[in-house]
PyMOL CGO cylinders between C-alpha atoms (Angstrom):
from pymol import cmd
from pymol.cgo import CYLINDER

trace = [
    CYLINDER, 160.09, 171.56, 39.92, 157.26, 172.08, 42.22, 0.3, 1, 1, 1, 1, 1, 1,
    CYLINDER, 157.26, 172.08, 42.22, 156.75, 170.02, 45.78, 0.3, 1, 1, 1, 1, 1, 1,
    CYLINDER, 156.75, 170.02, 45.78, 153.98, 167.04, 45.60, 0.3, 1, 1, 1, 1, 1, 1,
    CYLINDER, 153.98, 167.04, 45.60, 150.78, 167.78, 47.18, 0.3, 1, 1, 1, 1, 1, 1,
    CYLINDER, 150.78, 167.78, 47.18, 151.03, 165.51, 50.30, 0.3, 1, 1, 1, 1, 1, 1,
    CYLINDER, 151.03, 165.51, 50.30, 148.27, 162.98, 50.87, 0.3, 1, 1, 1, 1, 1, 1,
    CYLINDER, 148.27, 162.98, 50.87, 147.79, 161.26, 54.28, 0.3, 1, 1, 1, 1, 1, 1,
    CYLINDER, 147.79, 161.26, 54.28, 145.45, 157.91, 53.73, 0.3, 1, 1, 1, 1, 1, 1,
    CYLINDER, 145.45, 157.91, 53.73, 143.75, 156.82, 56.99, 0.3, 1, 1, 1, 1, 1, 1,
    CYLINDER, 143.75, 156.82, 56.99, 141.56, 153.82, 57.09, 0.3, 1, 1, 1, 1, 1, 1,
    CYLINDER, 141.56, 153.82, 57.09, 142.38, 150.75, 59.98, 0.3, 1, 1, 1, 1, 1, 1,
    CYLINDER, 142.38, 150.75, 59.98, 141.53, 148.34, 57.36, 0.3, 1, 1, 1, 1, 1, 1,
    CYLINDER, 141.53, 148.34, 57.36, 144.97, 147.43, 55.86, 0.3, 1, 1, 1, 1, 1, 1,
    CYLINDER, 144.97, 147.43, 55.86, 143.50, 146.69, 51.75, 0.3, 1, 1, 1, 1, 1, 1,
    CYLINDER, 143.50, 146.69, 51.75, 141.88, 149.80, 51.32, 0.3, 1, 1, 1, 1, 1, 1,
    CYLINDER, 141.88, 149.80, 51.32, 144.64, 152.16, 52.94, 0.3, 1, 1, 1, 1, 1, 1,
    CYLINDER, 144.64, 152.16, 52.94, 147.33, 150.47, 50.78, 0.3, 1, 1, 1, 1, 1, 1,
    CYLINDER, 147.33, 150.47, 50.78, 145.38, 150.74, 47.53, 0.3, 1, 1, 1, 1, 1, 1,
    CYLINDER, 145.38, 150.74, 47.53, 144.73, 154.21, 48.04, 0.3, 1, 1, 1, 1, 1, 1,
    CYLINDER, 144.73, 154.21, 48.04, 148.71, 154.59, 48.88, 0.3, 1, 1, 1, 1, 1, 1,
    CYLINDER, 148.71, 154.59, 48.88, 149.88, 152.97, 45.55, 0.3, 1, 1, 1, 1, 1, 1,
    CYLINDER, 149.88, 152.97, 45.55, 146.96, 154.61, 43.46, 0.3, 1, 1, 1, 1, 1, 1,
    CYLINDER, 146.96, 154.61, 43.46, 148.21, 157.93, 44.72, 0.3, 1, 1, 1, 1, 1, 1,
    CYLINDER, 148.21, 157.93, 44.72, 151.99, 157.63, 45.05, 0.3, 1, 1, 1, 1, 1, 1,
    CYLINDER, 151.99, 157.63, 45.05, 153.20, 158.58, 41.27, 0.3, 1, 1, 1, 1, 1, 1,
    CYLINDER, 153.20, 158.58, 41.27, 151.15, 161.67, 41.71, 0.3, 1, 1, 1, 1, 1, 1,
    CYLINDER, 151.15, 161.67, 41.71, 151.56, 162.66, 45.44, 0.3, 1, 1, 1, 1, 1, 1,
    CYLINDER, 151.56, 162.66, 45.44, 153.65, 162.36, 48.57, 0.3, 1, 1, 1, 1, 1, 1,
    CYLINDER, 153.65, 162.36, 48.57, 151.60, 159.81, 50.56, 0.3, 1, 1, 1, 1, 1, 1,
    CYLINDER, 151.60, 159.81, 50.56, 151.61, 159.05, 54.51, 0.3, 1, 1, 1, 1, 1, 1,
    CYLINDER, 151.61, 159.05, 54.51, 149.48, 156.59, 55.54, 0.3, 1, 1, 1, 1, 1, 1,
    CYLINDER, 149.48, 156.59, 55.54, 147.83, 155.75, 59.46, 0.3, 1, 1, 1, 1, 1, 1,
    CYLINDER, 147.83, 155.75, 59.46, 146.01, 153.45, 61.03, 0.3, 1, 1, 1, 1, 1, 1,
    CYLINDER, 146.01, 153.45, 61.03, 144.12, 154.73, 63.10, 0.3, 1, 1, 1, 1, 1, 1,
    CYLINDER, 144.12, 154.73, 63.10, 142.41, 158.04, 63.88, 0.3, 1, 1, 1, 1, 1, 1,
    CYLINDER, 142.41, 158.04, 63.88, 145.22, 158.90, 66.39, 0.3, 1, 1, 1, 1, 1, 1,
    CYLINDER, 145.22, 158.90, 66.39, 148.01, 157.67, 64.31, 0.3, 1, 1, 1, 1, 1, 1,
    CYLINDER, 148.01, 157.67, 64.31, 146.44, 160.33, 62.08, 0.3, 1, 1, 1, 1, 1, 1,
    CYLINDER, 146.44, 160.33, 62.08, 146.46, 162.97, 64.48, 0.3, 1, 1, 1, 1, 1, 1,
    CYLINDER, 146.46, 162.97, 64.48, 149.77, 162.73, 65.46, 0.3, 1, 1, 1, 1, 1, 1,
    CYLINDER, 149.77, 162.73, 65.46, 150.89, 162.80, 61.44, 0.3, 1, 1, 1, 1, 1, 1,
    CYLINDER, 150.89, 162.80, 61.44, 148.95, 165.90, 60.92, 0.3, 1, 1, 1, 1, 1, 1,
    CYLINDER, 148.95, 165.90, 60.92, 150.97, 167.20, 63.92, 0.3, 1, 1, 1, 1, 1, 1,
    CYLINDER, 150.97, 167.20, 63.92, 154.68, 166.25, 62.34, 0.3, 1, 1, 1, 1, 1, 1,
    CYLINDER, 154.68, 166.25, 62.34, 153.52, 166.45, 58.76, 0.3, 1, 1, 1, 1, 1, 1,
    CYLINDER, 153.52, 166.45, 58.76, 151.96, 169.17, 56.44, 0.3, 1, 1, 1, 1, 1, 1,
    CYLINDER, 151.96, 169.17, 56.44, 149.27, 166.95, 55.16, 0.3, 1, 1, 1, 1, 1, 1,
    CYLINDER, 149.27, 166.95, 55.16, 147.17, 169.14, 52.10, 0.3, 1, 1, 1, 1, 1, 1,
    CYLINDER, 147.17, 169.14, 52.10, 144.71, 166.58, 51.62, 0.3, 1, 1, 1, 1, 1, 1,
    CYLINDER, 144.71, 166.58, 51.62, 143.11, 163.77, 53.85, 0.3, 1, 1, 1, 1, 1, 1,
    CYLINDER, 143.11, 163.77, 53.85, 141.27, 160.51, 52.84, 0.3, 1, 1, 1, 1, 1, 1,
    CYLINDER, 141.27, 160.51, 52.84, 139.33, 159.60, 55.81, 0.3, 1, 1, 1, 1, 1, 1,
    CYLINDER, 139.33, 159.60, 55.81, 137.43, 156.36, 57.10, 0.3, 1, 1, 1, 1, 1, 1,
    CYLINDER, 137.43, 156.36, 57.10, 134.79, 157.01, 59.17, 0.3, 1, 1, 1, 1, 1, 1,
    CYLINDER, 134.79, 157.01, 59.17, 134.26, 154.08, 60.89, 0.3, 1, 1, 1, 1, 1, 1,
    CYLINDER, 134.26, 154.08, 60.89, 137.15, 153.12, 63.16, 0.3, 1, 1, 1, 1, 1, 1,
    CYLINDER, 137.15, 153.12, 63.16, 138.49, 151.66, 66.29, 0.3, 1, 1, 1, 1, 1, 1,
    CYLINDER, 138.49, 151.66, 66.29, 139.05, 154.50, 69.04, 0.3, 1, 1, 1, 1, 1, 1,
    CYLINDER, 139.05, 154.50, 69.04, 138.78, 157.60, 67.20, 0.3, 1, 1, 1, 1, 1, 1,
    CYLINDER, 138.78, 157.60, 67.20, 136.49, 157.32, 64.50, 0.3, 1, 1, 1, 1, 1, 1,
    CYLINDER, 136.49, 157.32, 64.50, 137.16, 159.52, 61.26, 0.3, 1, 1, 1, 1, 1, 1,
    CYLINDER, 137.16, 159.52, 61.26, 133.86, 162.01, 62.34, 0.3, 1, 1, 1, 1, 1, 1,
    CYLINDER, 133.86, 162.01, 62.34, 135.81, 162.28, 65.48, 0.3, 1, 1, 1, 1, 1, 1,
    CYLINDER, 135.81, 162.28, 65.48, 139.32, 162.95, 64.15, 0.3, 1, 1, 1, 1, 1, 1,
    CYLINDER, 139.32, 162.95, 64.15, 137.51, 165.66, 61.36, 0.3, 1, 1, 1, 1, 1, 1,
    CYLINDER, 137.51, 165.66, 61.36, 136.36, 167.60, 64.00, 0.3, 1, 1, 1, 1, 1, 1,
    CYLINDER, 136.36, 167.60, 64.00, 139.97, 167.16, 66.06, 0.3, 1, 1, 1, 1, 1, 1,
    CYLINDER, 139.97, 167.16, 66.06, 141.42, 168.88, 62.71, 0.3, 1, 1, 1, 1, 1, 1,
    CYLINDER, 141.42, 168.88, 62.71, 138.89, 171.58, 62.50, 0.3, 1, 1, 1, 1, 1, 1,
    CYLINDER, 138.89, 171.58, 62.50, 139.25, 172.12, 66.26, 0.3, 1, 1, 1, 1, 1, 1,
    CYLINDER, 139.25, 172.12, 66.26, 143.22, 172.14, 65.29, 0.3, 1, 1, 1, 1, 1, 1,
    CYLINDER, 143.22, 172.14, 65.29, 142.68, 174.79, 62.92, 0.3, 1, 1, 1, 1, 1, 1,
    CYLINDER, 142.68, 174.79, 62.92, 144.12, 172.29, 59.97, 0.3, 1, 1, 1, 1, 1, 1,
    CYLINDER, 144.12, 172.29, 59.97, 142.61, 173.43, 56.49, 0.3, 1, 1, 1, 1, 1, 1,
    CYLINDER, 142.61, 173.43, 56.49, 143.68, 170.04, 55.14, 0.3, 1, 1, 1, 1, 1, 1,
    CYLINDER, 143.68, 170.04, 55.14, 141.05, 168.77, 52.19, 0.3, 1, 1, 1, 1, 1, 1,
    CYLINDER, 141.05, 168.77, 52.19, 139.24, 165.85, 53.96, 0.3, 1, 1, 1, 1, 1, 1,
    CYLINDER, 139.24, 165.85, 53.96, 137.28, 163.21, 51.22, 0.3, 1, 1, 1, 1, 1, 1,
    CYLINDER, 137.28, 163.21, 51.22, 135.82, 160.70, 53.29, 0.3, 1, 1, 1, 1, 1, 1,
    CYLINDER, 135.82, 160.70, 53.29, 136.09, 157.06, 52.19, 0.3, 1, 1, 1, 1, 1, 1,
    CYLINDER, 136.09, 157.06, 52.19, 134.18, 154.77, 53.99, 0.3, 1, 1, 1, 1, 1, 1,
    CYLINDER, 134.18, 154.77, 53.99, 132.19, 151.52, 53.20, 0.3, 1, 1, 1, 1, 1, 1,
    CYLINDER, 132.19, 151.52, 53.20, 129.48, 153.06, 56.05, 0.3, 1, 1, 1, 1, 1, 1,
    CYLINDER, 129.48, 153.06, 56.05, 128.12, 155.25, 54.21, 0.3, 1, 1, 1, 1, 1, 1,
    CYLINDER, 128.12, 155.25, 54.21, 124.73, 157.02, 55.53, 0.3, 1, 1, 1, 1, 1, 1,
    CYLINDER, 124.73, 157.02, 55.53, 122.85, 160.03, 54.71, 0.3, 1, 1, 1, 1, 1, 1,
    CYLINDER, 122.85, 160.03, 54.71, 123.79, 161.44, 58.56, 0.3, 1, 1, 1, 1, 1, 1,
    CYLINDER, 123.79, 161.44, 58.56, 127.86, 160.61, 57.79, 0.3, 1, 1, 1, 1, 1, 1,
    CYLINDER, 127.86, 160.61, 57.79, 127.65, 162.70, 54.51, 0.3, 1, 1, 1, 1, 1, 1,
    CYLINDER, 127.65, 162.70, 54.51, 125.28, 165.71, 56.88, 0.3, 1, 1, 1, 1, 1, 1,
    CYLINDER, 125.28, 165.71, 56.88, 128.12, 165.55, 59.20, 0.3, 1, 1, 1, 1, 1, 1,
    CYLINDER, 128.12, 165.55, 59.20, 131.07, 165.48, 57.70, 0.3, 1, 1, 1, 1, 1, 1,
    CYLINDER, 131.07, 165.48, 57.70, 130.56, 168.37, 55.34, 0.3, 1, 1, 1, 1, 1, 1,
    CYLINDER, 130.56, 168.37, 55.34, 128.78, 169.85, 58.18, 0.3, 1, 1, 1, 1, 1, 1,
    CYLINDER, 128.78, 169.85, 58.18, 132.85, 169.25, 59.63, 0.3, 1, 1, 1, 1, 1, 1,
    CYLINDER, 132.85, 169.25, 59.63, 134.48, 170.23, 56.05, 0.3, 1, 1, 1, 1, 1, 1,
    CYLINDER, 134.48, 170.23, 56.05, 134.40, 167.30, 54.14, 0.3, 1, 1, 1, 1, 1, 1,
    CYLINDER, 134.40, 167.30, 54.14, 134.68, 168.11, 50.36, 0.3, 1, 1, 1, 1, 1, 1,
    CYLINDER, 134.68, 168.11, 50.36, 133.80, 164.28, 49.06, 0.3, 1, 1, 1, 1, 1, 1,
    CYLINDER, 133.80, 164.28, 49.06, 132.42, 161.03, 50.22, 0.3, 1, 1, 1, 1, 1, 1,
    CYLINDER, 132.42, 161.03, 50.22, 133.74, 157.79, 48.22, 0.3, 1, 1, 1, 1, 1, 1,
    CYLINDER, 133.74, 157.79, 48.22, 132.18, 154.53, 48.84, 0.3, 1, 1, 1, 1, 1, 1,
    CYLINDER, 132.18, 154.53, 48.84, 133.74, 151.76, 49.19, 0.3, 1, 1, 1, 1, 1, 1,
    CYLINDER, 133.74, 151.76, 49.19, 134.81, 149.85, 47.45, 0.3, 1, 1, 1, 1, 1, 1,
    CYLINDER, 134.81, 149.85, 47.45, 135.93, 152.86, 45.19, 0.3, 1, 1, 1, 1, 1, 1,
    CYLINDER, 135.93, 152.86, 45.19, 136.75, 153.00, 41.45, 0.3, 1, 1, 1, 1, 1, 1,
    CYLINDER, 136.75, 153.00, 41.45, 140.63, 153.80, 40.75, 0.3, 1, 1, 1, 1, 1, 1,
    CYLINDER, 140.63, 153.80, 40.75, 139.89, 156.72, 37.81, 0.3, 1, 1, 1, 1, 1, 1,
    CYLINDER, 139.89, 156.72, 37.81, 136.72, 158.48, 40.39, 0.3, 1, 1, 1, 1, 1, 1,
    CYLINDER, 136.72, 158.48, 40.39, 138.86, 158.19, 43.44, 0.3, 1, 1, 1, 1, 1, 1,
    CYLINDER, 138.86, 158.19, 43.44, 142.06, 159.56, 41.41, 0.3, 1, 1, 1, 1, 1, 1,
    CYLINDER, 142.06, 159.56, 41.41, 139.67, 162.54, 40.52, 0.3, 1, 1, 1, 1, 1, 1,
    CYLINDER, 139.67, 162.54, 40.52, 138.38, 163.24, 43.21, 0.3, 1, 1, 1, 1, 1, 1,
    CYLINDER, 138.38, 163.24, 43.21, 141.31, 163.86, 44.80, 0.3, 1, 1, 1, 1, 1, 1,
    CYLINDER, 141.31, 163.86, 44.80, 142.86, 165.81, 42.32, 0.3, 1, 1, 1, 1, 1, 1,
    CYLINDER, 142.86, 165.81, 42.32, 140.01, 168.07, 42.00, 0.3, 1, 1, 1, 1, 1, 1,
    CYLINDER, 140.01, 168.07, 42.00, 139.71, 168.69, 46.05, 0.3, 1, 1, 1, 1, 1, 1,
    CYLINDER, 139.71, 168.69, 46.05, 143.58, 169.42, 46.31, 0.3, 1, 1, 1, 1, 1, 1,
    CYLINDER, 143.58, 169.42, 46.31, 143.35, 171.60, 43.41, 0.3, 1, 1, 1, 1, 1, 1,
    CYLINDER, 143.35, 171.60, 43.41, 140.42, 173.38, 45.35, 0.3, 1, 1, 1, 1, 1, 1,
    CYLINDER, 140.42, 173.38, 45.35, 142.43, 173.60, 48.49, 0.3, 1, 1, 1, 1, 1, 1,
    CYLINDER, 142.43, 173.60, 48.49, 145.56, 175.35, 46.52, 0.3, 1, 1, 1, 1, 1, 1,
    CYLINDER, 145.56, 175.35, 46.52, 142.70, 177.83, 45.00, 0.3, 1, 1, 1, 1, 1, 1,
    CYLINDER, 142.70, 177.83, 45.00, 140.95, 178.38, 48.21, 0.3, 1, 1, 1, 1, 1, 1,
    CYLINDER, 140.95, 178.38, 48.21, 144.71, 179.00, 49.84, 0.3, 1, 1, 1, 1, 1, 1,
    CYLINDER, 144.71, 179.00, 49.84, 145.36, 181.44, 47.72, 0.3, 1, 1, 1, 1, 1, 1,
    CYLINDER, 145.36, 181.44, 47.72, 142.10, 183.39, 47.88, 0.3, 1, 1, 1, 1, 1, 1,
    CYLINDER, 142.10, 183.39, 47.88, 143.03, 183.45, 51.61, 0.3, 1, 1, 1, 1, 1, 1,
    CYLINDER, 143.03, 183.45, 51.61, 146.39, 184.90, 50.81, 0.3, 1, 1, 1, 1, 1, 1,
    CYLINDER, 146.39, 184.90, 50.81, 145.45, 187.61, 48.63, 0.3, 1, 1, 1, 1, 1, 1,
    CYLINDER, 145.45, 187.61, 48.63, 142.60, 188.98, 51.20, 0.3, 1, 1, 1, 1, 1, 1,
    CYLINDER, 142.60, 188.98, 51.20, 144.89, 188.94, 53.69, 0.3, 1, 1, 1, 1, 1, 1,
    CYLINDER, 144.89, 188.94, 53.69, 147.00, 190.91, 51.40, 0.3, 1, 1, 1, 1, 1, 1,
    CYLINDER, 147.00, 190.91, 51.40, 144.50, 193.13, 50.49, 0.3, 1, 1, 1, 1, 1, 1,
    CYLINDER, 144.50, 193.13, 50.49, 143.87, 193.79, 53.92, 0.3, 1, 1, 1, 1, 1, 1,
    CYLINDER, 143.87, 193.79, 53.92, 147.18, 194.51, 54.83, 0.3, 1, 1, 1, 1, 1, 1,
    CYLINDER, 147.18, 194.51, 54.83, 147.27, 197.40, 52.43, 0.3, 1, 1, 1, 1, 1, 1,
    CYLINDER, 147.27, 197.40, 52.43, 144.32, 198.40, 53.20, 0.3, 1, 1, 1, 1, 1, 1,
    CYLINDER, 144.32, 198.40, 53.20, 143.76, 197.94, 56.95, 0.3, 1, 1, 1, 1, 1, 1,
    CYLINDER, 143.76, 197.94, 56.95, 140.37, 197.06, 56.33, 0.3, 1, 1, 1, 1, 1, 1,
    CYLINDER, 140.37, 197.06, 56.33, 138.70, 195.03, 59.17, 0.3, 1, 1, 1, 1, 1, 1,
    CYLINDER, 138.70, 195.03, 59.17, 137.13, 191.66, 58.30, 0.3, 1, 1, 1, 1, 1, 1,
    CYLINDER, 137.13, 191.66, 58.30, 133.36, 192.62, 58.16, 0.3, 1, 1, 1, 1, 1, 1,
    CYLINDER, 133.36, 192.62, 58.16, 134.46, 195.05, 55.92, 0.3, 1, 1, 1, 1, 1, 1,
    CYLINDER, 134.46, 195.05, 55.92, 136.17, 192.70, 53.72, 0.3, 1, 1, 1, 1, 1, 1,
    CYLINDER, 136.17, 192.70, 53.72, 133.50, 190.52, 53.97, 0.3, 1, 1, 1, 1, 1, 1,
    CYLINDER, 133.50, 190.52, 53.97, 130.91, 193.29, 52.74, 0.3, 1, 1, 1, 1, 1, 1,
    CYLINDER, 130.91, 193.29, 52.74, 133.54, 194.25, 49.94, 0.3, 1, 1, 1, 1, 1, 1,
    CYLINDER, 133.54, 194.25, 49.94, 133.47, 190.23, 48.81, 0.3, 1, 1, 1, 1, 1, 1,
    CYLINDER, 133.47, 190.23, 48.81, 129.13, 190.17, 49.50, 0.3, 1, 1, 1, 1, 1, 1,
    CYLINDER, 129.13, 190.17, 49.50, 128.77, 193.49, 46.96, 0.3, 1, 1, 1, 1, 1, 1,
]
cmd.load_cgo(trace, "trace")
């Protein structure tokens, strides 16, 4: 039987983080924060393949803990879910990485979606990363030449 996907939900507003926990629980191995630090610290002691993300939070807000992952070198899949939604919070977080924005509040069978299509893009994009390095491992190739090879 293959391992859940693992799903960490982080939003400071109680409703919304435990919705998103019980929607996603048959179907994934959910960890929840409250807070951008509480999140941090998860993504530290966890491996976390997808994130839902609030942006607007106290202390760390989720722009702010996006580009603490990135800085982190996580390649979690971040969908942002946020009732602040603005033109510049959609610019910056897939600017960051993002690979959705959900507003709030969110419908069940669009959120479910959503997620399932970004972790089924991070397991793809994982494994395009594995076979390149393979690739280049039997080939000693250097990245710019991989990167050429890919480009042609």
């Amino acid at each position: 039987m293959e391992q859940k996907a693992s799903v960490l939900v982080v939003d400071d507003e109680l409703g919304p983080r435990e919705s998103l926990r019980m929607i996603l629980k048959p179907l994934y191995d959910v960890h929840t924060a409250a807070n951008g630090q509480e999140a941090l610290d998860c993504i530290q002691k966890e491996k976390v393949d997808l994130i839902t993300l609030d942006i607007k939070m106290p202390g760390l807000s989720g722009m702010d803990v996006l580009r603490e992952l990135r800085k982190l070198g996580s390649d979690a899949a971040v969908v942002i879910v946020t009732g602040y939604g603005t033109l510049t919070n959609v610019h910056d977080a897939i600017r960051y990485g993002a690979m959705d924005f959900v507003s709030k509040p969110f419908n069940v069978p669009d959120i479910v979606a959503i997620v399932n299509k970004s972790v089924a893009q991070r397991s793809y994009n994982r494994k395009i990363k594995s076979i390149v390095q393979k690739i280049k491992s039997i080939h000693a190739w250097e990245d710019n030449e991989i990167d050429e090879f890919v480009n042609n």
